[in-house]
Backbone bond lengths (Angstrom), bond angles and torsions (degrees), N, CA, C in turn:
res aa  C-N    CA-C-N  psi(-1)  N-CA   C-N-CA  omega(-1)  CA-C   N-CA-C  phi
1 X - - - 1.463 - - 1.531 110.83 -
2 X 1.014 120.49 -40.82 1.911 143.11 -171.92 1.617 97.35 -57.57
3 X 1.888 113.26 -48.33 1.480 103.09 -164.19 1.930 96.29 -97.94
4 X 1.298 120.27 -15.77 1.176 112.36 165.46 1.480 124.07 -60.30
5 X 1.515 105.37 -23.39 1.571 98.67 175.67 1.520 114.93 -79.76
6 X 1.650 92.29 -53.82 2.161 94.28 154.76 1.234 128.76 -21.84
7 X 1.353 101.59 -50.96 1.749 107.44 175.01 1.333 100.93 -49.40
8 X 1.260 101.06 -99.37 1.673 124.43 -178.88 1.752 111.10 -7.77
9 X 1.298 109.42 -65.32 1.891 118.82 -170.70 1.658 91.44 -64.11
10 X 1.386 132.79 -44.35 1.455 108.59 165.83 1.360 148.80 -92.16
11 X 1.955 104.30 13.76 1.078 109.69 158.22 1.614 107.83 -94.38
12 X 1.201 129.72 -19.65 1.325 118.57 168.27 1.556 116.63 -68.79
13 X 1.528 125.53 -30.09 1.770 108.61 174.41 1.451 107.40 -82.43
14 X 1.407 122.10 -15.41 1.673 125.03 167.39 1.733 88.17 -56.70
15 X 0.900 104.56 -96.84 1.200 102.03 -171.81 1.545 130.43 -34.66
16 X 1.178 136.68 -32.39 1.325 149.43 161.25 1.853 105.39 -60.29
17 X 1.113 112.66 -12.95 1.238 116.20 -152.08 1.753 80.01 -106.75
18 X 1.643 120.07 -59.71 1.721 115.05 -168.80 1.168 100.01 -61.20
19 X 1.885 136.41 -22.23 1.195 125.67 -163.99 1.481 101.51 -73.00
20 X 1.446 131.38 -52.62 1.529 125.87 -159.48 1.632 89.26 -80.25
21 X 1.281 134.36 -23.33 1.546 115.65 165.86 1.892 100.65 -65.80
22 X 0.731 142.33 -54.76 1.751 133.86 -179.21 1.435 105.35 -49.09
23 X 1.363 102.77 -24.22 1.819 100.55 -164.91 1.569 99.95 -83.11
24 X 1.681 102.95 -41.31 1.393 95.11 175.24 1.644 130.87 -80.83
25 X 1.477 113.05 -0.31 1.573 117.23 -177.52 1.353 100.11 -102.23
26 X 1.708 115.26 -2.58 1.753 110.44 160.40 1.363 115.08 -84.81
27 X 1.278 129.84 -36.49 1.396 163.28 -161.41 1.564 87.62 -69.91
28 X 1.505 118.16 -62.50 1.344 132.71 -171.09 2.316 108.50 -64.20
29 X 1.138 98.03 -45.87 1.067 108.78 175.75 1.554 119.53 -67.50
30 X 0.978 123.22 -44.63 1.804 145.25 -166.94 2.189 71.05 -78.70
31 X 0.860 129.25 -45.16 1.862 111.01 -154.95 1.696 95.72 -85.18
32 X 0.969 114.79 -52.08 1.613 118.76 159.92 1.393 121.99 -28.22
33 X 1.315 116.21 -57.65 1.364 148.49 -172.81 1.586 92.26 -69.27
34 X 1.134 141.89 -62.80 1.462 143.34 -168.93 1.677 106.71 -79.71
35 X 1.346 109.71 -24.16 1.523 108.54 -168.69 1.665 93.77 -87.80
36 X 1.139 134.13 -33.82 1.398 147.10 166.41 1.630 107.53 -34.88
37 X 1.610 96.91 -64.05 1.508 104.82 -167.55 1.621 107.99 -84.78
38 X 1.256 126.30 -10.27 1.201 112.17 168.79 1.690 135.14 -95.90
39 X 1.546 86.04 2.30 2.344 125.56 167.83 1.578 100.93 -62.56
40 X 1.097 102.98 -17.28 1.728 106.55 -157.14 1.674 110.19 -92.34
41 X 1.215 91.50 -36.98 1.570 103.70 168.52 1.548 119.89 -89.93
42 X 1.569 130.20 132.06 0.915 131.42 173.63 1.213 108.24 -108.13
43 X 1.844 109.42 134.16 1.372 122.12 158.55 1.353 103.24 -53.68
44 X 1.680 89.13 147.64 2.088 110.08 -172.41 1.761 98.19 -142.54
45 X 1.297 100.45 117.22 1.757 80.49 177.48 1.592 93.79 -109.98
46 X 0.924 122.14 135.07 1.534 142.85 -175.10 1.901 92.02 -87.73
47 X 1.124 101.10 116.47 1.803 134.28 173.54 1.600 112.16 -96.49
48 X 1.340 120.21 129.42 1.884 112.65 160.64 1.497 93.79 -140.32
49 X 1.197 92.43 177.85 1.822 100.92 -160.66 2.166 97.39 -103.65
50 X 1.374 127.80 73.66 1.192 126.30 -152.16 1.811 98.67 -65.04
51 X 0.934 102.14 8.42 1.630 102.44 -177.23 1.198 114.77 -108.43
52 X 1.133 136.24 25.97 1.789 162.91 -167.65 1.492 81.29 -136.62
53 X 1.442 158.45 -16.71 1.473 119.69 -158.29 1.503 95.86 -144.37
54 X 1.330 118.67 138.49 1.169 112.32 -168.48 1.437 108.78 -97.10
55 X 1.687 119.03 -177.04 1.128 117.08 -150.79 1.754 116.73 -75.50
56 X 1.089 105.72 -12.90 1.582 117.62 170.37 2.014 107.39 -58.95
57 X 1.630 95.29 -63.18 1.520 111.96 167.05 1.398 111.37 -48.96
58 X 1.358 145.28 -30.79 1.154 124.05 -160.72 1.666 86.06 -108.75
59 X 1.002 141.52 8.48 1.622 141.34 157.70 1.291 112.65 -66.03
60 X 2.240 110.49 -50.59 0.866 106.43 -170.40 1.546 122.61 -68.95
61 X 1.647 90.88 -34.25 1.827 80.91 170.81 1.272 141.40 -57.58
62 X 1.476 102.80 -21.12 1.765 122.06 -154.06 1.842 77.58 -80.51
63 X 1.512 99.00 -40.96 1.593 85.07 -168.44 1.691 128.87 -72.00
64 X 1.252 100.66 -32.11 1.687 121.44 156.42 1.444 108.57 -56.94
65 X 1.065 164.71 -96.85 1.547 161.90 110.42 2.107 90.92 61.68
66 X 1.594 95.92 -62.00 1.757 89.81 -167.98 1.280 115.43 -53.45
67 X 1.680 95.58 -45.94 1.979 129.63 -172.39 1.536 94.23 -36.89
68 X 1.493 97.56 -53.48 1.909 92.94 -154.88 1.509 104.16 -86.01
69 X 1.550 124.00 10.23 1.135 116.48 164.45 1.627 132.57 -87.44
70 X 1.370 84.28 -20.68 1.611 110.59 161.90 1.237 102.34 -82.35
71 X 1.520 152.56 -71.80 0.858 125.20 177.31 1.365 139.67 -51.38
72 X 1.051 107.51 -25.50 1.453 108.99 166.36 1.624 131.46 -58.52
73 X 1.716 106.89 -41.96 1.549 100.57 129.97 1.158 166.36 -58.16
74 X 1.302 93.39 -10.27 1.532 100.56 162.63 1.465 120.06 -103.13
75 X 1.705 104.93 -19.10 1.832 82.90 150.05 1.465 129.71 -72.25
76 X 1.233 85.97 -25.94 2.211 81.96 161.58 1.357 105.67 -60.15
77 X 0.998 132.29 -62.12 1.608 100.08 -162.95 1.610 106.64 -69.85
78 X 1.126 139.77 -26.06 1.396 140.51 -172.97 1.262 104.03 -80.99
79 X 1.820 138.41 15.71 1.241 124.05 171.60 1.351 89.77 -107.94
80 X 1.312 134.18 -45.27 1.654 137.30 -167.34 1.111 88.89 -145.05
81 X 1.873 114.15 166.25 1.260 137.90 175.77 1.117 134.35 -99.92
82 X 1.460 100.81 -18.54 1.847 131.08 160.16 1.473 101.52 -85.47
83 X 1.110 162.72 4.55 1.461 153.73 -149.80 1.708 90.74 -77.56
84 X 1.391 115.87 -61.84 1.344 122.79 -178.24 1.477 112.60 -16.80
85 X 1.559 85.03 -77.76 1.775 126.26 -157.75 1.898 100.67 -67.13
86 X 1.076 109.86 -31.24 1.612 125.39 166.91 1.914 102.38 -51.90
87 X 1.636 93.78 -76.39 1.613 110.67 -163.87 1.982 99.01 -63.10
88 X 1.332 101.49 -21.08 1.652 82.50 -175.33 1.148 114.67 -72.88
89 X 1.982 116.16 -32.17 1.197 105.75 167.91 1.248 153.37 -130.18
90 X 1.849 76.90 50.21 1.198 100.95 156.14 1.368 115.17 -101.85
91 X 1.248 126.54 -16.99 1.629 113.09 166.02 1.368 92.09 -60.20
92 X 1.190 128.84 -81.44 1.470 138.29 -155.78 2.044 104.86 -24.10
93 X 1.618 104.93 -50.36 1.500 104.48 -156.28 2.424 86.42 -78.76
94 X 1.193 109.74 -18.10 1.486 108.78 -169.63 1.321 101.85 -82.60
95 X 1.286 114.84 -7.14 1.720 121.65 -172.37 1.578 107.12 -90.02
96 X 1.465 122.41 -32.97 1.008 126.59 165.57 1.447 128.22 -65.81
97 X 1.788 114.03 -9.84 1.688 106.95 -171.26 1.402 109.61 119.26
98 X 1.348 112.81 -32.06 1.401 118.23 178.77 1.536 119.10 -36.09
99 X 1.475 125.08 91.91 1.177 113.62 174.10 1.685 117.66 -55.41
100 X 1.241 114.66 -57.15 1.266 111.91 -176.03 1.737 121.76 -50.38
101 X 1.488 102.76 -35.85 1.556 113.28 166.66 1.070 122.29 -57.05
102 X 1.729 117.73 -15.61 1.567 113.26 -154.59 1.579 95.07 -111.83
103 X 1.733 107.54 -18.47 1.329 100.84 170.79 1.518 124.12 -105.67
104 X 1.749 118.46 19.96 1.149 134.30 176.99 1.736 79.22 -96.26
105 X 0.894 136.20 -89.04 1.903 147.63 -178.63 1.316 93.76 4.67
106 X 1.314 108.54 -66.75 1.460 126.74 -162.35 1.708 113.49 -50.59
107 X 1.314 96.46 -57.64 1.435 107.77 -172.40 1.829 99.09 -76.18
108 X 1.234 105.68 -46.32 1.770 89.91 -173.08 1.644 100.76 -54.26
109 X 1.052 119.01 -46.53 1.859 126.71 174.85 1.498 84.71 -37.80
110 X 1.376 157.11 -87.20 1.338 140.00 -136.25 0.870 121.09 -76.76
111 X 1.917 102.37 -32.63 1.547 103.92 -176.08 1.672 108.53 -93.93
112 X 1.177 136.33 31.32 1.416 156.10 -141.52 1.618 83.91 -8.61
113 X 1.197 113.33 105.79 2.132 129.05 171.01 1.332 93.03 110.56
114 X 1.584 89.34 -173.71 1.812 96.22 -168.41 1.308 101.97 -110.18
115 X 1.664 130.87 30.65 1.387 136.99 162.88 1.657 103.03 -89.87
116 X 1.528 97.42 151.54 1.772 109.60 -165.58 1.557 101.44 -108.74
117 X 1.228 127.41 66.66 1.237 160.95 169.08 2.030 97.39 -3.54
118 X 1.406 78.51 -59.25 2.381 86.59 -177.10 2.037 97.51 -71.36
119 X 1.159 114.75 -22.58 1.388 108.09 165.02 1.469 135.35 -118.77
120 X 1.583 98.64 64.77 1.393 106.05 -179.95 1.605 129.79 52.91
121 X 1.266 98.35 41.84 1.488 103.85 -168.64 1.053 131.41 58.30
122 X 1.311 119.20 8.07 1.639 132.89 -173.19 1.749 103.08 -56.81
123 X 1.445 128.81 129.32 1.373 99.46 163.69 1.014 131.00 -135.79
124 X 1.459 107.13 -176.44 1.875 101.11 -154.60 1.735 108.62 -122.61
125 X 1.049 106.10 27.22 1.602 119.65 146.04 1.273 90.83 -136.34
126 X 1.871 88.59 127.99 1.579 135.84 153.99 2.004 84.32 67.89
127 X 1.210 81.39 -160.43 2.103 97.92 -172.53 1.478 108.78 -118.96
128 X 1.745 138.50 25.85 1.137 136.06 -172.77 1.527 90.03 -99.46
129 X 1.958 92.71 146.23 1.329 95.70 -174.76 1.848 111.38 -111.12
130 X 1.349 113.54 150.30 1.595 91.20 -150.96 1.492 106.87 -91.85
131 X 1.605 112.18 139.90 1.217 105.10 -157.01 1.158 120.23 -74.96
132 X 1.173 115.43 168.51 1.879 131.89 167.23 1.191 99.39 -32.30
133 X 1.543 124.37 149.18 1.171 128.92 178.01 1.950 132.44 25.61
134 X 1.651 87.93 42.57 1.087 98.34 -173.18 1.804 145.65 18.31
135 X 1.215 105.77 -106.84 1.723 79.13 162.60 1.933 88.58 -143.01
136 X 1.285 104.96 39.53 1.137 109.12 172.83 1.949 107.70 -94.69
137 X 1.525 95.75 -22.20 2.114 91.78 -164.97 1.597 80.85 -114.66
138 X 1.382 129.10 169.16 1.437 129.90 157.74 1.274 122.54 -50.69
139 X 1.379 124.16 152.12 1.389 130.11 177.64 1.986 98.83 -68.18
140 X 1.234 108.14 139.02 1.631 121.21 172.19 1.260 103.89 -92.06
C-alpha cells in the first residue's frame, strides 16, 4: 500500500509537470501565431510639408488629427461591445511584462477588437464570435 501511494504522488507531478510544458508550447505557439500576423502589416508614418500651410491651416489640422481620435473611439465601441473591457485588460495584463499580452494589445490596436479582420473575423482573443451587426445595430 506504502509504494502504491509512491507510485501514484509521482505519477501525478509527472503529469502536473507535462501539463505546464503543454501550457507553455501553447503559450509559445499563440506568440508565434500573433507575431506572424502582426509581420503583415507595415508601419507607415504619414509626412506633410507644415511649412506650405499657414498658421490658421496648421490649427486646422491639429484640429482634424483630434476629430479622428475621437472617432476612432467610437469605432471601437461600434465594432464590439467588450472592445473597452478587452483593451483595458489588456493594457493592464501588457503592463505587467506580458509578452504575449503586449502582442495581443498590439494587434487588437490594428485590428480595432480582437477579430482578425484579413481572416474573416476569426478571433484571436478567447473563441467569441463577433456578432451580427456588430455593436453598431442591436443585439437579435
Amino acid at each position: 500500500m506504502k509504494y502504491f501511494l509512491i507510485t501514484i504522488l509521482l505519477v501525478s507531478f509527472f503529469l502536473a509537470g507535462c501539463e505546464k510544458k503543454t501550457e507553455q508550447n501553447k503559450d509559445a505557439e499563440e506568440i508565434t501565431m500573433l507575431k506572424e500576423k502582426i509581420a503583415k502589416f507595415v508601419p507607415t508614418e504619414l509626412k506633410y510639408d507644415s511649412s506650405t500651410l499657414d498658421e490658421r491651416e496648421k490649427i486646422v489640422v491639429e484640429k482634424l488629427y483630434l476629430a479622428s481620435k475621437i472617432m476612432d473611439e467610437l469605432f471601437l465601441d461600434q465594432v464590439y461591445s467588450k472592445n473597452y473591457e478587452i483593451r483595458k485588460n489588456l493594457m493592464e495584463q501588457a503592463a505587467t511584462g506580458s509578452e504575449k499580452a503586449k502582442l495581443e494589445l498590439e494587434l487588437f490596436t490594428i485590428m480595432f477588437g480582437p477579430f482578425d479582420r484579413l481572416e474573416h473575423d476569426a478571433p484571436f482573443i478567447d473563441t467569441l464570435k463577433k456578432p451580427l451587426g456588430a455593436n453598431f445595430y442591436p443585439k437579435i
